[in-house]
C-alpha positions as CSV (number, residue, x, y, z in Angstrom):
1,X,-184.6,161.1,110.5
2,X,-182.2,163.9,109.9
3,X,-180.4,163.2,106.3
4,X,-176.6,163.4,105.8
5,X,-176.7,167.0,104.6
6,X,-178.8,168.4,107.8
7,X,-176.2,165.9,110.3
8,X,-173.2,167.9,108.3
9,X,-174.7,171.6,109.1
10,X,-174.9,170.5,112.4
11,X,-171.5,169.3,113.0
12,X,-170.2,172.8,111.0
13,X,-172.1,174.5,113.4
14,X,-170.7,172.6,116.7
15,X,-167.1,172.7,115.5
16,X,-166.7,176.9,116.0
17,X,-167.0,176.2,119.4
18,X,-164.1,174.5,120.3
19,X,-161.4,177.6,120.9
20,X,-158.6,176.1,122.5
21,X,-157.7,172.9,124.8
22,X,-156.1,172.7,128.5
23,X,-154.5,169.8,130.4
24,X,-153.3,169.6,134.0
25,X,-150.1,168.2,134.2
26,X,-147.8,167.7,137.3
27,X,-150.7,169.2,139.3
28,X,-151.3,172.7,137.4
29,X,-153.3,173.4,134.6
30,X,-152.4,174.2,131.2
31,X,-154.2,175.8,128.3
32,X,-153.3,175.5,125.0
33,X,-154.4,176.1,121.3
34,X,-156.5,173.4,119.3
35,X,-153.7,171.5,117.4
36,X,-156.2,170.6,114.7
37,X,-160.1,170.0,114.1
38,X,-161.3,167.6,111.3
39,X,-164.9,166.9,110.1
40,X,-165.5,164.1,108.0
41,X,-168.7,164.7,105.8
42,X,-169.0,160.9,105.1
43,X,-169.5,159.6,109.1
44,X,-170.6,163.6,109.9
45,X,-168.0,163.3,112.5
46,X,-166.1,165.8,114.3
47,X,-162.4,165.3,115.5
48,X,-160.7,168.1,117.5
49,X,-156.8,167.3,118.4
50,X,-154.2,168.5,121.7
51,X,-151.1,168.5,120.6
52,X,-148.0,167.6,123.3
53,X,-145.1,168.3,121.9
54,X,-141.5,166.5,122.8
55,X,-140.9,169.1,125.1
56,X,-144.4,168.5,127.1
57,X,-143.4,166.7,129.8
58,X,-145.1,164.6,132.9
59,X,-147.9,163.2,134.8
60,X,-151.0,164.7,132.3
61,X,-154.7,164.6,133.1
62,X,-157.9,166.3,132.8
63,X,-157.6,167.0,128.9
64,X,-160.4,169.8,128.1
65,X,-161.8,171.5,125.2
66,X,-162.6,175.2,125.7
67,X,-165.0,178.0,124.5
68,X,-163.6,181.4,124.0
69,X,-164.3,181.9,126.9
70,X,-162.7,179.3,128.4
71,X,-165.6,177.8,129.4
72,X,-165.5,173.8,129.6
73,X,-167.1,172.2,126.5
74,X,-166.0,168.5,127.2
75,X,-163.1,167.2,129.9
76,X,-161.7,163.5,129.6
77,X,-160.3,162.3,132.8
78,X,-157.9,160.0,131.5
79,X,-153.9,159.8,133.2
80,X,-151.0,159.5,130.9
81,X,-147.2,159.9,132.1
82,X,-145.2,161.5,129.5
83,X,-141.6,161.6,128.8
84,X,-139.3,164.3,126.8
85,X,-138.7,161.7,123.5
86,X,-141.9,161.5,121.9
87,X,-144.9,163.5,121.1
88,X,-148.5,162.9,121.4
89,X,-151.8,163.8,120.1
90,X,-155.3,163.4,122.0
91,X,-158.3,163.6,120.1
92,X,-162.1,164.4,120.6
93,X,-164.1,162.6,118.0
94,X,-167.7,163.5,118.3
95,X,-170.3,161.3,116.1
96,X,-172.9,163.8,115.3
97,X,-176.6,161.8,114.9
98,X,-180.5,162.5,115.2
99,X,-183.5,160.1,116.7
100,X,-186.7,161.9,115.8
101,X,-189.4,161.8,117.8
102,X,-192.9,162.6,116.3
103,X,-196.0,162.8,117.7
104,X,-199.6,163.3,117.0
105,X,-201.9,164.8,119.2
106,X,-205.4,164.9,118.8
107,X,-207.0,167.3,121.3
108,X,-210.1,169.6,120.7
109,X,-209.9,173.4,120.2
């Protein structure tokens, strides 16, 4: 099994990718810039964060996360209505883990 260091490169490595977000709301989509991205060394988990401001308003859906170049890393289907007086933050958590599989094979050369 992959130790806690080796599950930490990994998730350092992963977390680059994420460039920006996108969202459709009212019907059109949007694309925005990654609010925040945390990785916590403890759980080697990585949390990237869409930011709707109070302005952001409407029926939202399809939240993505984006390579640069705007290729579709993840997409969450999930359907919120938003109104003007409050803000709202989605987040991606990723929980980044191993199962090894080993194998001997005996064969003649």
């Amino acid at each position: 099994m992959l130790n806690k260091y080796a599950l930490n490169q990994i998730a350092n490595k992963i977390s680059p990718i994420f460039a920006s977000g996108a969202y459709t709301v009212d019907g059109v989509q949007k694309k925005v810039p990654i609010f925040r991205k945390e990785i916590d060394q403890e759980k080697s988990v990585i949390r990237v964060y869409l930011y709707l401001t109070d302005e952001h308003t409407g029926n939202f859906s399809e939240f993505k996360l984006l390579d640069e170049n705007d290729n579709v890393i993840d997409m969450e289907p999930y359907e919120i209505t938003k109104d003007e007086y409050k803000g709202m933050v989605i987040a991606f958590k990723y929980q980044i883990t191993a199962e090894r599989l080993f194998e001997v094979i005996d064969r003649e050369v």
